[in-house]
KOLRO-130597 format. One record per residue: residue number from 1; residue in one letter; x, y, z of N, C-alpha, C in turn. Coordinates in steps of 0.1 Angstrom, whole numbers. Atoms other than C-alpha are relative to their C-alpha. Example, Ala and Ser with C-alpha at 12.3 -4.5 7.8 and 13.67 -1.06 7.14 Angstrom:
! KOLRO-130597
{nr 1 rest A n_east 9 n_north -12 n_up 0 ca_east 123 ca_north -45 ca_up 78 c_east 9 c_north 12 c_up 0}
{nr 2 rest S n_east -9 n_north -11 n_up 0 ca_east 137 ca_north -11 ca_up 71 c_east -8 c_north 11 c_up 8}
! end
This chain:
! KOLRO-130597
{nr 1 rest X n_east 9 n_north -12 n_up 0 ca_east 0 ca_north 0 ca_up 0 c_east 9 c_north 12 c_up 0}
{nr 2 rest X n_east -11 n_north -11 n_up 0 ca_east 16 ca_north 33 ca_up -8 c_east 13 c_north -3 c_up -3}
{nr 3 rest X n_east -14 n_north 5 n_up 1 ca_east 45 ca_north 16 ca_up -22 c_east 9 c_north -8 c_up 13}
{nr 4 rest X n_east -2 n_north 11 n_up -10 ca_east 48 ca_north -3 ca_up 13 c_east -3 c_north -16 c_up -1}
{nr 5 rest X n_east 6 n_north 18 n_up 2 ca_east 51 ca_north -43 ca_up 6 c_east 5 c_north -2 c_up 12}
{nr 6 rest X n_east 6 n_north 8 n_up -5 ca_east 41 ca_north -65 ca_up 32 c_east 0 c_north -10 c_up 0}
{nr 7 rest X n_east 8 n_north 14 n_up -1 ca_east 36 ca_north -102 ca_up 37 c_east -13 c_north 1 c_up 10}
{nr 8 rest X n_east 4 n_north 0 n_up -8 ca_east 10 ca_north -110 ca_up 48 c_east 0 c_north -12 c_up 15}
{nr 9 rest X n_east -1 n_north -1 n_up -15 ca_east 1 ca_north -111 ca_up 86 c_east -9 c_north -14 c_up 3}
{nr 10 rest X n_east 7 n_north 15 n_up -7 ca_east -23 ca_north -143 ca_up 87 c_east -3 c_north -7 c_up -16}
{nr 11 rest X n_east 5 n_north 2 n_up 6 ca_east -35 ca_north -167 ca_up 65 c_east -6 c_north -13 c_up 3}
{nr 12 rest X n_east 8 n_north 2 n_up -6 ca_east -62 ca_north -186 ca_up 66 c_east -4 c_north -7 c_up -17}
{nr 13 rest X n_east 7 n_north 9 n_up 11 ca_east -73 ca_north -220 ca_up 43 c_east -12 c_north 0 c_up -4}
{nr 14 rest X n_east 17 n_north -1 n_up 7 ca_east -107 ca_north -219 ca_up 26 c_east -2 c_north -12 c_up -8}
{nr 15 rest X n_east 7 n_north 13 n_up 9 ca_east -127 ca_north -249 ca_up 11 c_east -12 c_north 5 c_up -3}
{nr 16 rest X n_east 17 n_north 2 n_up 7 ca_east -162 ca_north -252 ca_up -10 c_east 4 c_north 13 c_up -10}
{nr 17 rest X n_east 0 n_north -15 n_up 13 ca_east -171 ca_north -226 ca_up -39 c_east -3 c_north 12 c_up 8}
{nr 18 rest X n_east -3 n_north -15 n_up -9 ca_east -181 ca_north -204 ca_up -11 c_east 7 c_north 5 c_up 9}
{nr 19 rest X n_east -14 n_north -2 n_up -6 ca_east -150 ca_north -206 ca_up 7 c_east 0 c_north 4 c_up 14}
{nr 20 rest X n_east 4 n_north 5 n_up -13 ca_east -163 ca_north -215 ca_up 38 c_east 15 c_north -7 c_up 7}
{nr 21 rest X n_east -15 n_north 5 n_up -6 ca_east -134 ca_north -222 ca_up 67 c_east 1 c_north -14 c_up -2}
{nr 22 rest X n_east -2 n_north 17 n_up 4 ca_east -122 ca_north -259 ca_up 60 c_east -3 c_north -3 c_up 14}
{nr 23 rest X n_east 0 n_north 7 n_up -13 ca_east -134 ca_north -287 ca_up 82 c_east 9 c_north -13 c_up -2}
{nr 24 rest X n_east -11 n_north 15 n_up 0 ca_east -110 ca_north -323 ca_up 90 c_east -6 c_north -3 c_up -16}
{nr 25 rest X n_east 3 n_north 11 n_up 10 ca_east -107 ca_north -339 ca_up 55 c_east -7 c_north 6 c_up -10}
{nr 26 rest X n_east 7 n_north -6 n_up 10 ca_east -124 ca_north -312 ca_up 33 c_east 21 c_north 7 c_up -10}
{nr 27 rest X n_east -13 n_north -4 n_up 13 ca_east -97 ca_north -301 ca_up -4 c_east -4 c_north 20 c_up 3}
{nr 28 rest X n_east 1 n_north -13 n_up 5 ca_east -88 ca_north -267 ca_up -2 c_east -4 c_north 7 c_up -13}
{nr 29 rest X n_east -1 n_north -4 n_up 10 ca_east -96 ca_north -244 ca_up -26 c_east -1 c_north 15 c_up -2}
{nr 30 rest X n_east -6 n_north -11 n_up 0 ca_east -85 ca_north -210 ca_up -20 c_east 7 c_north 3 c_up 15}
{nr 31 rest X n_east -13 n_north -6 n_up -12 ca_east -63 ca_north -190 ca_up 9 c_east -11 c_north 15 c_up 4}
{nr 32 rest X n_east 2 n_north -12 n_up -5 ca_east -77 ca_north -157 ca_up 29 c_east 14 c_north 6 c_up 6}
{nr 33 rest X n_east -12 n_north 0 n_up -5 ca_east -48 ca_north -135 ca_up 36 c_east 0 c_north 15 c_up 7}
{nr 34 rest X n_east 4 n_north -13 n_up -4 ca_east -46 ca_north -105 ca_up 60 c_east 14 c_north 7 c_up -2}
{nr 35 rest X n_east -13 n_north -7 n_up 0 ca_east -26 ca_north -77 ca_up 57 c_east -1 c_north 16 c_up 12}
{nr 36 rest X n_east 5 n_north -14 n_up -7 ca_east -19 ca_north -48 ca_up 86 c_east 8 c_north 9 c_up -10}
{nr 37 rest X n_east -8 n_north -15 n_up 5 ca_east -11 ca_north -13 ca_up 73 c_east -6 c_north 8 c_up 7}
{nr 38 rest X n_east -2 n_north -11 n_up -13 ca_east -14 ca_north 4 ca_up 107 c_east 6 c_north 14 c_up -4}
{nr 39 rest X n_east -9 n_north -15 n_up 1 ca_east -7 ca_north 41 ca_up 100 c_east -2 c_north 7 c_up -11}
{nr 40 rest X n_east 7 n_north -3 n_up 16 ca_east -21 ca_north 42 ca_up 63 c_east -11 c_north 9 c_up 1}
{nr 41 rest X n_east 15 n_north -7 n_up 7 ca_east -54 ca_north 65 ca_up 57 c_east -5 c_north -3 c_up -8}
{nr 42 rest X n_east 3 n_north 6 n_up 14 ca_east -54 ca_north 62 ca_up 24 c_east 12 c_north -4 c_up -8}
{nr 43 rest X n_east -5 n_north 1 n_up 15 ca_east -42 ca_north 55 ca_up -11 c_east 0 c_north -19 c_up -6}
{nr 44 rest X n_east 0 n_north 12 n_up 8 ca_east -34 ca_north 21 ca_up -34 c_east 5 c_north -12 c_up 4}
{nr 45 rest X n_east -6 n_north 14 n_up -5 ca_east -32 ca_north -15 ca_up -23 c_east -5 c_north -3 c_up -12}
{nr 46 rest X n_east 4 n_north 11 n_up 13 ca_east -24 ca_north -38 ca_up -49 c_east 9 c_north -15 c_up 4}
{nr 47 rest X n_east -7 n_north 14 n_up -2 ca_east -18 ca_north -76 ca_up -47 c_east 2 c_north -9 c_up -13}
{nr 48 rest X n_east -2 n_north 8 n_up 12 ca_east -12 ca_north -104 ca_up -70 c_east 5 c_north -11 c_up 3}
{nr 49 rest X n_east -6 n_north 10 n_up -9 ca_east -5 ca_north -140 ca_up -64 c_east 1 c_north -7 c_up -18}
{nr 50 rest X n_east -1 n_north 13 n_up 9 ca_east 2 ca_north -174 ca_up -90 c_east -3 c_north -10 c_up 3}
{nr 51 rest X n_east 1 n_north 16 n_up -3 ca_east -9 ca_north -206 ca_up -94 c_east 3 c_north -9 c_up -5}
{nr 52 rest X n_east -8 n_north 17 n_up 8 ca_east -1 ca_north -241 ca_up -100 c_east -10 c_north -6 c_up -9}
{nr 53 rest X n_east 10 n_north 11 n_up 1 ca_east -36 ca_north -252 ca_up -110 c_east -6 c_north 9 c_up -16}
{nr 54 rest X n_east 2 n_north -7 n_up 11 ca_east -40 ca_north -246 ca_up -147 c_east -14 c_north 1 c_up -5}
{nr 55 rest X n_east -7 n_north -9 n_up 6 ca_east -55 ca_north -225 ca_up -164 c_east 2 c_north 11 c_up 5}
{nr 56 rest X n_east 0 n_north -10 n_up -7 ca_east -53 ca_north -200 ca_up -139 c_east 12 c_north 13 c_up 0}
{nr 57 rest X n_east -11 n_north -8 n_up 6 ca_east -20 ca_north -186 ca_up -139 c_east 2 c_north 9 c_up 11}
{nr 58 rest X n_east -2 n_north -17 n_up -6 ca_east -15 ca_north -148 ca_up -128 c_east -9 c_north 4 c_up 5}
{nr 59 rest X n_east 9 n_north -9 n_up -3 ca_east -40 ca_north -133 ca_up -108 c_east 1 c_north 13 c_up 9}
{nr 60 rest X n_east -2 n_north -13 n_up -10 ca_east -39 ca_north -94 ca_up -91 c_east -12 c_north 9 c_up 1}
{nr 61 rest X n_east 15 n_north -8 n_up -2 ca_east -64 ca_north -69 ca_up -80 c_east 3 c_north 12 c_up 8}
{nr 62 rest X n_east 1 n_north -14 n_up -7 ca_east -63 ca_north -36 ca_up -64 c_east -9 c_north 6 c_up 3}
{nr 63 rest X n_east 13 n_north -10 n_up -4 ca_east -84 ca_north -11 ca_up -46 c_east 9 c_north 13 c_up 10}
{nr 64 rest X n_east -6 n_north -14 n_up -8 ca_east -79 ca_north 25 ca_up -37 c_east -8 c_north 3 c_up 11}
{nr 65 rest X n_east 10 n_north -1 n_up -8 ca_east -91 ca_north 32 ca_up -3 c_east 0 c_north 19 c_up 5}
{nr 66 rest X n_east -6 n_north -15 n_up 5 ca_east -95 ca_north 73 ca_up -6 c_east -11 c_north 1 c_up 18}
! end
């Protein structure tokens, strides 16, 4: 955010299409990931991740928080 990168601070497995928390023995099928930016107000967070599971690839997204 603001040219400040980050890892993020938690993350957190997801299963089902609605990406409901996983229970024992359920296939992931996405990640929730937090990020702090303590001290921020505003301006541009952008992320972007890769995958292994074809044809997916490249995905990123951004949101300006004004």
């Amino acid at each position: 955010m603001n040219g400040i990168s980050k890892a993020a601070g938690y993350t957190q497995y997801r299963c089902g299409s609605d990406l409901h928390v996983c229970a024992s023995g359920e296939t992931i099928t996405g990640w929730l990931y937090g990020y702090d930016f303590s001290g921020q107000e505003s301006g541009q967070f952008n992320v972007g991740t890769n995958s292994t599971a074809s044809p997916f690839g490249y995905w990123s997204d951004s949101i300006y928080i004004n």
